[in-house]
Biopython code that builds the backbone (N, CA, C, O; Angstrom):
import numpy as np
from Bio.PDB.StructureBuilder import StructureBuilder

atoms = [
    (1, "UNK", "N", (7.386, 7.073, 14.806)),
    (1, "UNK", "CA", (7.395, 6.070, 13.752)),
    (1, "UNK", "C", (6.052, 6.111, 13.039)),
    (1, "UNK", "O", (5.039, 6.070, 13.737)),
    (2, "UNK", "N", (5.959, 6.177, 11.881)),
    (2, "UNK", "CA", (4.852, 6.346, 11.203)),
    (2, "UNK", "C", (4.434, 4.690, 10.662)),
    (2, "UNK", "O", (5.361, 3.889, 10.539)),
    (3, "UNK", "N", (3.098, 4.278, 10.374)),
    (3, "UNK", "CA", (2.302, 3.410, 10.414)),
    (3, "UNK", "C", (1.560, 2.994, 8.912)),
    (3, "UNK", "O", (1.115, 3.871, 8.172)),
    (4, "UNK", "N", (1.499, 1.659, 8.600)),
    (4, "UNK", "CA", (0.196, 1.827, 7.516)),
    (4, "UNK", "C", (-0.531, 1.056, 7.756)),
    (4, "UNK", "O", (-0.237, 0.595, 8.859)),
    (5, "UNK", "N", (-1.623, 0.461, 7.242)),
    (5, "UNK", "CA", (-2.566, -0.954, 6.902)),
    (5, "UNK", "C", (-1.945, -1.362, 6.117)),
    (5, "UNK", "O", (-1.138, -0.727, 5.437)),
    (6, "UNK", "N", (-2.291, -2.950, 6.023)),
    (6, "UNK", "CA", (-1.932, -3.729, 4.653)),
    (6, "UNK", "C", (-2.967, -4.762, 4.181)),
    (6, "UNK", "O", (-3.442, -5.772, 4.700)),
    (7, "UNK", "N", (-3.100, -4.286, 3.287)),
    (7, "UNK", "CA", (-4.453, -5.406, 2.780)),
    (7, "UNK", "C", (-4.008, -6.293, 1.192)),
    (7, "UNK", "O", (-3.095, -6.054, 0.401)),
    (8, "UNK", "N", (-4.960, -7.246, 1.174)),
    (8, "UNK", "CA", (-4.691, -8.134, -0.087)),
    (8, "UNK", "C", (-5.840, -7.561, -0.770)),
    (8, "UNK", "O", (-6.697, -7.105, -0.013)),
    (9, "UNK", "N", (-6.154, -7.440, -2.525)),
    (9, "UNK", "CA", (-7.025, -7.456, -3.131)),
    (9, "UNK", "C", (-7.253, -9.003, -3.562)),
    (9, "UNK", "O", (-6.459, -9.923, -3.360)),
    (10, "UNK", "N", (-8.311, -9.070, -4.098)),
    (10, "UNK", "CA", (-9.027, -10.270, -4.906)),
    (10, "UNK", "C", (-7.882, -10.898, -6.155)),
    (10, "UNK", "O", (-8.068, -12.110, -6.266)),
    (11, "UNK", "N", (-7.173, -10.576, -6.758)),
    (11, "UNK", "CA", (-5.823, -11.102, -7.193)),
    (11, "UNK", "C", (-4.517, -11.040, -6.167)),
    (11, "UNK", "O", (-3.449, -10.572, -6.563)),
    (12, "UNK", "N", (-4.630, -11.379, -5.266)),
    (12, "UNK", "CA", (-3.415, -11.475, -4.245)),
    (12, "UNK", "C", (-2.264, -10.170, -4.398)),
    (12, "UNK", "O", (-1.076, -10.192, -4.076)),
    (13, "UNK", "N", (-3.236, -8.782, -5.142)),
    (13, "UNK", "CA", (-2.235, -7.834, -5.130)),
    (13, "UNK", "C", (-1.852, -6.976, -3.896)),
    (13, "UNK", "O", (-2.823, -6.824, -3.154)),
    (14, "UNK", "N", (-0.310, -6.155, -3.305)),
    (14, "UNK", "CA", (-0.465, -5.886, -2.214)),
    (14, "UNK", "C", (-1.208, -4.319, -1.979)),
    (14, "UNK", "O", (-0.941, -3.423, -2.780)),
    (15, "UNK", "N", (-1.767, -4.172, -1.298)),
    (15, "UNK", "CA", (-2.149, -2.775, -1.009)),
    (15, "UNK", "C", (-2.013, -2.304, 0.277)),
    (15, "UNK", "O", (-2.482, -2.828, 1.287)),
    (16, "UNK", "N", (-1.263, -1.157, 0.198)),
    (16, "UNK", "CA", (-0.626, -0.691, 1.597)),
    (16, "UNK", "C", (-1.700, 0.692, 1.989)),
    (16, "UNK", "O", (-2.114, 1.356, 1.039)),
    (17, "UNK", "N", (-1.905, 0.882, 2.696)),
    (17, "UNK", "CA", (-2.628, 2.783, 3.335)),
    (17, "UNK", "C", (-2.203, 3.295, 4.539)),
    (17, "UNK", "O", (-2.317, 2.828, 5.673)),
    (18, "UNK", "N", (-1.616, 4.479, 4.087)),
    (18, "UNK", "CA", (-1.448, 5.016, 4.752)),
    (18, "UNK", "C", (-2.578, 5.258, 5.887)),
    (18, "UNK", "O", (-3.778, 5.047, 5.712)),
    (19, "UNK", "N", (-1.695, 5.971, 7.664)),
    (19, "UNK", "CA", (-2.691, 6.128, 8.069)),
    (19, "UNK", "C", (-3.372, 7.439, 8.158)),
    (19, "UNK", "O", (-3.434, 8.133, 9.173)),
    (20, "UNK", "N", (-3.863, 7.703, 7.030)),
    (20, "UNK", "CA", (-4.262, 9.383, 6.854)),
    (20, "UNK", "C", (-5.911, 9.379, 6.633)),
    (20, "UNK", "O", (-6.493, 8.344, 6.312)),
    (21, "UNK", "N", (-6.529, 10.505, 6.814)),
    (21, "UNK", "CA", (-7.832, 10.153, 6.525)),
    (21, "UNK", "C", (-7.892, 10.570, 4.772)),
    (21, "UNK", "O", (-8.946, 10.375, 4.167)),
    (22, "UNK", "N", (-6.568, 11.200, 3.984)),
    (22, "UNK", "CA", (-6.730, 11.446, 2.605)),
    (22, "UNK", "C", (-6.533, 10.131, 1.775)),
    (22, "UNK", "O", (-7.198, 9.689, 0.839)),
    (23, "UNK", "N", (-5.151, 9.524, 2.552)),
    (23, "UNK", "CA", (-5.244, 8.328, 1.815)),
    (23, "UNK", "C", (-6.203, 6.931, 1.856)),
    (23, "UNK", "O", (-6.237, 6.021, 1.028)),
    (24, "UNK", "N", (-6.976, 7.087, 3.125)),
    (24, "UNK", "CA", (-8.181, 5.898, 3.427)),
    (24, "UNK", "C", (-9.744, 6.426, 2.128)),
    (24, "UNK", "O", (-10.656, 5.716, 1.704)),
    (25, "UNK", "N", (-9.482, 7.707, 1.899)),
    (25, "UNK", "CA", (-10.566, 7.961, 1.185)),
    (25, "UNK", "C", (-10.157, 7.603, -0.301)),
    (25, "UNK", "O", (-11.008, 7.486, -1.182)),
    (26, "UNK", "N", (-8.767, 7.432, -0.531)),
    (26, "UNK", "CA", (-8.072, 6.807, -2.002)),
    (26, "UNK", "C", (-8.884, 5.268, -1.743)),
    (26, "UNK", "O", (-9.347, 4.950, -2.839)),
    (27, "UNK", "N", (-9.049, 4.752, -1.238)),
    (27, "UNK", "CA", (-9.452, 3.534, -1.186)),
    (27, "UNK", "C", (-10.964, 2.907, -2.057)),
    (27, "UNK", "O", (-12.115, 3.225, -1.759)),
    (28, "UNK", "N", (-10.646, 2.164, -2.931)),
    (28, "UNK", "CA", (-11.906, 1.669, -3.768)),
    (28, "UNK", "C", (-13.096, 0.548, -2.728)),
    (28, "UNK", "O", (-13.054, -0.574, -2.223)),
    (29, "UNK", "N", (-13.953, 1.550, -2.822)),
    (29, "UNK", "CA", (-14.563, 0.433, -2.015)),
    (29, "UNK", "C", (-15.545, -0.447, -2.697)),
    (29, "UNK", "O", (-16.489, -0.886, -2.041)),
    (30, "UNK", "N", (-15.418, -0.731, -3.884)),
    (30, "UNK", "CA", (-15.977, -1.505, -4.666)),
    (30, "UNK", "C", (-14.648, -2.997, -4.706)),
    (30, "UNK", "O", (-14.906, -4.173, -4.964)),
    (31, "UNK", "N", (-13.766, -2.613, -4.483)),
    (31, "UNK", "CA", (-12.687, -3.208, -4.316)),
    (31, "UNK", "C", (-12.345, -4.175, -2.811)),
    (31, "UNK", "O", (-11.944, -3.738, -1.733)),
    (32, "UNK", "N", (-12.705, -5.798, -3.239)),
    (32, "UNK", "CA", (-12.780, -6.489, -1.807)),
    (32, "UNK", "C", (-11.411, -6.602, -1.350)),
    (32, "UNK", "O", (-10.488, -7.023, -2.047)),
    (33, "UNK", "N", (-11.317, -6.217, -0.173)),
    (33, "UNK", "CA", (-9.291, -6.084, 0.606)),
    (33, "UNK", "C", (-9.580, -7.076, 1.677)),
    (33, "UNK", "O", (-10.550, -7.090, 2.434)),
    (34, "UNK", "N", (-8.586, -7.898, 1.615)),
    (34, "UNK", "CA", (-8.336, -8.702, 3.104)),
    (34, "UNK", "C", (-7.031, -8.268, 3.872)),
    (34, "UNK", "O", (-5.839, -8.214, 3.567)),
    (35, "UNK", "N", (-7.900, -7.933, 5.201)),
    (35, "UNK", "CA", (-6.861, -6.979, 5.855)),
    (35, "UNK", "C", (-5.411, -8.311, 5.968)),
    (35, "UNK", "O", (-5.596, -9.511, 5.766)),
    (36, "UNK", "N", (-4.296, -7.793, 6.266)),
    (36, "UNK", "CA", (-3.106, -8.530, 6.340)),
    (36, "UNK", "C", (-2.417, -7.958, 8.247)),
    (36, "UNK", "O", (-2.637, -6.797, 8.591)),
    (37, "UNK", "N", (-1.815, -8.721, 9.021)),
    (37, "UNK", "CA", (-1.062, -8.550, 9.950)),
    (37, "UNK", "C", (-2.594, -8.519, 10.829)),
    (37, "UNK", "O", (-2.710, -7.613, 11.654)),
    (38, "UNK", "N", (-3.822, -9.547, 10.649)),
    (38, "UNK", "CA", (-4.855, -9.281, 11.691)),
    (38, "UNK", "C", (-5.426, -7.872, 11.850)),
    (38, "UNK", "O", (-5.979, -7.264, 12.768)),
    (39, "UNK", "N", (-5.069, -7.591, 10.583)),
    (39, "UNK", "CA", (-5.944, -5.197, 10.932)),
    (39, "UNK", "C", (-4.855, -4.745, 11.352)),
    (39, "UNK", "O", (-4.720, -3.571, 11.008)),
    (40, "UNK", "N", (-3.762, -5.253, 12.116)),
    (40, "UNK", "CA", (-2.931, -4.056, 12.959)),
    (40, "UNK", "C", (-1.920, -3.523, 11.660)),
    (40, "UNK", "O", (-1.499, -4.158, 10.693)),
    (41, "UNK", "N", (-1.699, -1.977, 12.090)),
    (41, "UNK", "CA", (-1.127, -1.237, 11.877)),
    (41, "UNK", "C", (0.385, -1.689, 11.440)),
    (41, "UNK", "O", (0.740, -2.271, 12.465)),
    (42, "UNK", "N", (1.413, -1.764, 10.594)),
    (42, "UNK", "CA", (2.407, -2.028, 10.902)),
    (42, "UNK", "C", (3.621, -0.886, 10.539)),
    (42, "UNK", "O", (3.332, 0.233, 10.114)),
    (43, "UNK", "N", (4.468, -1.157, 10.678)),
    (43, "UNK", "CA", (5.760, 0.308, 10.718)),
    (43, "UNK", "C", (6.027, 0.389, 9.055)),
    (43, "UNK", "O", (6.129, -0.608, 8.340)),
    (44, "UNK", "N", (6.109, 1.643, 8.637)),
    (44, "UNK", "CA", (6.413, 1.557, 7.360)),
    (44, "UNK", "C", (7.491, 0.857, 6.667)),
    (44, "UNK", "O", (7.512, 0.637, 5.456)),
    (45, "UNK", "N", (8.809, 0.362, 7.915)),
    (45, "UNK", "CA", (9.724, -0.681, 7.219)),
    (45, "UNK", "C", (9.349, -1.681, 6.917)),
    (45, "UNK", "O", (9.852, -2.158, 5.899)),
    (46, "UNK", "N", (8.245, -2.515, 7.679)),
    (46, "UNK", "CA", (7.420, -3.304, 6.668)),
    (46, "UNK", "C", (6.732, -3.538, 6.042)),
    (46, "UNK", "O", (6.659, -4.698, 5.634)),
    (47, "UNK", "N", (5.818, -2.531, 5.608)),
    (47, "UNK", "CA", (5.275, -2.305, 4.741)),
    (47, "UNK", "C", (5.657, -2.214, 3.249)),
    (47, "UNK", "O", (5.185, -2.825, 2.291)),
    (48, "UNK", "N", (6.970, -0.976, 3.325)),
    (48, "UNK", "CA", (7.720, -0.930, 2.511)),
    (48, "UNK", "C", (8.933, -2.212, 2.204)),
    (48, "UNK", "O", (9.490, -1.977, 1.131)),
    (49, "UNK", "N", (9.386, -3.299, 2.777)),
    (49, "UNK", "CA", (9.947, -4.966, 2.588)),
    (49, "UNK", "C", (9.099, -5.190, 1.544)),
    (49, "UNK", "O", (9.380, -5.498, 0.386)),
    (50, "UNK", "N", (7.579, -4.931, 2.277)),
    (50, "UNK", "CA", (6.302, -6.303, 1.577)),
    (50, "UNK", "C", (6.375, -5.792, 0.205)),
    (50, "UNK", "O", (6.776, -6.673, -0.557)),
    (51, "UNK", "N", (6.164, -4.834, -0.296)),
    (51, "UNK", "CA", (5.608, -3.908, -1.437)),
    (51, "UNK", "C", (6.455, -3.960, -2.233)),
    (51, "UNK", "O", (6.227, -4.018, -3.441)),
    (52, "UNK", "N", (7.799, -3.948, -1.633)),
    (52, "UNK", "CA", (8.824, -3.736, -2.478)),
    (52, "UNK", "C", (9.572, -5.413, -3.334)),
    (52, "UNK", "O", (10.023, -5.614, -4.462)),
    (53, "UNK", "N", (9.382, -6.329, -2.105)),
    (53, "UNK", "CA", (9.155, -7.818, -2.878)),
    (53, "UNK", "C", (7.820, -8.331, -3.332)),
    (53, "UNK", "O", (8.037, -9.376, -3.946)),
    (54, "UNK", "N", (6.648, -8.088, -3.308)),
    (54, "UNK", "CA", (5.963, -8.425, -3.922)),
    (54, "UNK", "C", (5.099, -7.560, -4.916)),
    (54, "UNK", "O", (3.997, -7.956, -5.295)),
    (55, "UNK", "N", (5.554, -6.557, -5.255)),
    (55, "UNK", "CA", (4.707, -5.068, -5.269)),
    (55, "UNK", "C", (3.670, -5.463, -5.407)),
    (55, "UNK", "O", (3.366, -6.642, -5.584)),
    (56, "UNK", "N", (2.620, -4.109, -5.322)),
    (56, "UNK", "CA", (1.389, -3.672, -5.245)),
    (56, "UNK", "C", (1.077, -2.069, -5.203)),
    (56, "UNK", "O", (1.897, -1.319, -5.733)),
    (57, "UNK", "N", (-0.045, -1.549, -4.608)),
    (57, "UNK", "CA", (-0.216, -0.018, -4.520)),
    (57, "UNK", "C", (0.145, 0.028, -3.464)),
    (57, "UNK", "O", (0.007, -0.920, -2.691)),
    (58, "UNK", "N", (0.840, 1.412, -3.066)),
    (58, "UNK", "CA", (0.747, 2.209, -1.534)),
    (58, "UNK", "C", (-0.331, 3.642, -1.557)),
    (58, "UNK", "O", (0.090, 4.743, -1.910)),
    (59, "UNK", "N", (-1.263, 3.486, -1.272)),
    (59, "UNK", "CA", (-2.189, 4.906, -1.343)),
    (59, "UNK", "C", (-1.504, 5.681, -0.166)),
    (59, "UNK", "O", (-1.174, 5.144, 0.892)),
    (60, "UNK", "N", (-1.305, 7.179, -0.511)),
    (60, "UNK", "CA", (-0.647, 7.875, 0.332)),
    (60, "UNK", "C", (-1.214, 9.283, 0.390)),
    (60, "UNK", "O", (-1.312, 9.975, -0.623)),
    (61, "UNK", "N", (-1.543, 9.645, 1.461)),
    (61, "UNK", "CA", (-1.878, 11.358, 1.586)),
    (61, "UNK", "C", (-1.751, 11.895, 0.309)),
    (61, "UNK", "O", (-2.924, 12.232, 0.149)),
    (62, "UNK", "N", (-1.200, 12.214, -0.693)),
    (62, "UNK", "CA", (-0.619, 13.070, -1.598)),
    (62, "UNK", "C", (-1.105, 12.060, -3.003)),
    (62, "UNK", "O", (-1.672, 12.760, -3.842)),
    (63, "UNK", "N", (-1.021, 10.914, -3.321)),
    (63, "UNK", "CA", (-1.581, 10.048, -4.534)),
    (63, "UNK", "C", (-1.279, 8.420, -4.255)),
    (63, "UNK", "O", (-1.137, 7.905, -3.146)),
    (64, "UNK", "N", (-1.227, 7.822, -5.412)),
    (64, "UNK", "CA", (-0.672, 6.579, -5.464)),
    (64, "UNK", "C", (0.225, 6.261, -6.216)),
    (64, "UNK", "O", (0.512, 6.847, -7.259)),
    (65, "UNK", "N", (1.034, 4.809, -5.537)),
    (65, "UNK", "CA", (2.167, 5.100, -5.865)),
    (65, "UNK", "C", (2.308, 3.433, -6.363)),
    (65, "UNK", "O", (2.234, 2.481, -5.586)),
    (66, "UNK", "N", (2.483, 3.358, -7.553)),
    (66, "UNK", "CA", (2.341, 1.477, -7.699)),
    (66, "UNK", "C", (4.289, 0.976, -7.604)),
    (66, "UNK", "O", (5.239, 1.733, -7.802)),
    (67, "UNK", "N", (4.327, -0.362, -7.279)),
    (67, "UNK", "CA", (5.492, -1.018, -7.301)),
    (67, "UNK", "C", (5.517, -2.413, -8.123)),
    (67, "UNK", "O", (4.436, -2.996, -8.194)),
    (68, "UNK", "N", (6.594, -2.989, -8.727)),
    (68, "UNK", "CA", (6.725, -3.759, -9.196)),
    (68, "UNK", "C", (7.293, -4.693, -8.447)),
    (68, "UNK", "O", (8.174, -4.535, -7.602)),
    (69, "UNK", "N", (6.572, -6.033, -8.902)),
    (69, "UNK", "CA", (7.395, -7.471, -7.664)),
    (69, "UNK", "C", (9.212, -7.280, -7.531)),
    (69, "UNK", "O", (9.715, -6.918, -8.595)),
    (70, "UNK", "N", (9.695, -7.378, -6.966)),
    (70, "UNK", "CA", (11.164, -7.337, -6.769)),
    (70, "UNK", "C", (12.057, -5.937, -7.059)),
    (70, "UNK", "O", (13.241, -5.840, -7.381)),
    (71, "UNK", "N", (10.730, -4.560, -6.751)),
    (71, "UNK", "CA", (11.521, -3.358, -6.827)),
    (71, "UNK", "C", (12.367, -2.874, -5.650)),
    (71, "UNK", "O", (12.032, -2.969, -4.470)),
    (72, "UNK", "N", (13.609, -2.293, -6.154)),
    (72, "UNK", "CA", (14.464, -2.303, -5.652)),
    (72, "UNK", "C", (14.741, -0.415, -4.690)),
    (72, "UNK", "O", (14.698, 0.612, -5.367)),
    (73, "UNK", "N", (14.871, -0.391, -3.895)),
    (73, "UNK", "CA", (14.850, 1.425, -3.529)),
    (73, "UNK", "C", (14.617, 2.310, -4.282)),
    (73, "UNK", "O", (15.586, 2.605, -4.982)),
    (74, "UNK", "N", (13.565, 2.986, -4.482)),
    (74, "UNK", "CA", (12.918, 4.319, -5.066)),
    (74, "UNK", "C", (12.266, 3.972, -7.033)),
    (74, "UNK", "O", (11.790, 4.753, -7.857)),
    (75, "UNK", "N", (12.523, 2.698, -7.097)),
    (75, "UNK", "CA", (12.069, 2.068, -8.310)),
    (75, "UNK", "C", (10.759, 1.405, -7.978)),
    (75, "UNK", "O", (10.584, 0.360, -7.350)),
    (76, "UNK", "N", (9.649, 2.416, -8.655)),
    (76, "UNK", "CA", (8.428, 2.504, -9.144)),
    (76, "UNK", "C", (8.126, 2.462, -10.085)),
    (76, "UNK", "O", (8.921, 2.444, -11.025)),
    (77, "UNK", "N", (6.536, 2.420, -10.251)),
    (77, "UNK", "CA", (6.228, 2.337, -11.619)),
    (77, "UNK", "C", (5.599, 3.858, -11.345)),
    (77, "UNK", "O", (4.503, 3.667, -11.872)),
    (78, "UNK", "N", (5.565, 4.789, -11.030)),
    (78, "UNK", "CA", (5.281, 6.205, -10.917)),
    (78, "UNK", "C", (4.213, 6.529, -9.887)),
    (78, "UNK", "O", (3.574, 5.636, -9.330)),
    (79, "UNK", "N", (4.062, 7.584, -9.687)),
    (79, "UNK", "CA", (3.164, 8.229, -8.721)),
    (79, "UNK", "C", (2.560, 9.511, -9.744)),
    (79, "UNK", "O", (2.968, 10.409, -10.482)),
    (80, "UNK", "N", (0.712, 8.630, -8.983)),
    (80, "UNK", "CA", (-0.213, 9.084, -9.570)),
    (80, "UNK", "C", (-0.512, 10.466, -8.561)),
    (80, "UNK", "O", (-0.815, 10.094, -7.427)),
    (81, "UNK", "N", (-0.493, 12.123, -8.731)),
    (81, "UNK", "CA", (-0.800, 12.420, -8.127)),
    (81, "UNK", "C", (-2.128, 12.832, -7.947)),
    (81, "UNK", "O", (-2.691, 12.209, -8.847)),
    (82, "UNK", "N", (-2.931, 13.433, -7.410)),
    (82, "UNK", "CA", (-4.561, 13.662, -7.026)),
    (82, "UNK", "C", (-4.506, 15.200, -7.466)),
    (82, "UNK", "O", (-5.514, 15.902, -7.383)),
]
sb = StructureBuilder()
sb.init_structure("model")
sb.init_model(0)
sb.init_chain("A")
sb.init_seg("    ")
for serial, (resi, resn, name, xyz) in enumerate(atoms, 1):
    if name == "N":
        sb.init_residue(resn, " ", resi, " ")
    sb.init_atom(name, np.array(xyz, "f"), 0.0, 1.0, " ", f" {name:<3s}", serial, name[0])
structure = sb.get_structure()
């Protein structure tokens, strides 16, 4: 079962990371995140619930990938690749 973080930005947007060391280096660190689920890790089915009702970014090995509040299976707003 594969894993992400979930953090809040400073506008209550969601931000998900993968647990990769490509996608932790996507990460703005000028950008203040409050970790979500206490730091722990959670399964990508919830990750992907959260993101997908409230969207936000998912940084992922390969780019980023933004979602819109109430997107529905494979409806994005596109993937940025690196």
């Amino acid at each position: 079962m594969q894993h992400a973080y979930m953090y809040r930005d400073g506008d209550n947007r969601v931000i998900v990371v993968e647990r990769t060391p490509q996608a932790f280096e996507r990460v703005d660190q000028a950008r203040k995140l409050t970790p979500m689920f206490d730091g722990q890790p959670v399964s990508y089915s919830v990750a992907r619930a959260c993101i997908r009702e409230y969207g936000g970014m998912w940084l992922r090995a390969d780019g980023l990938r933004r979602f819109k509040p109430g997107a529905r299976a494979n409806q994005t707003t596109g993937t940025i690749r690196a």
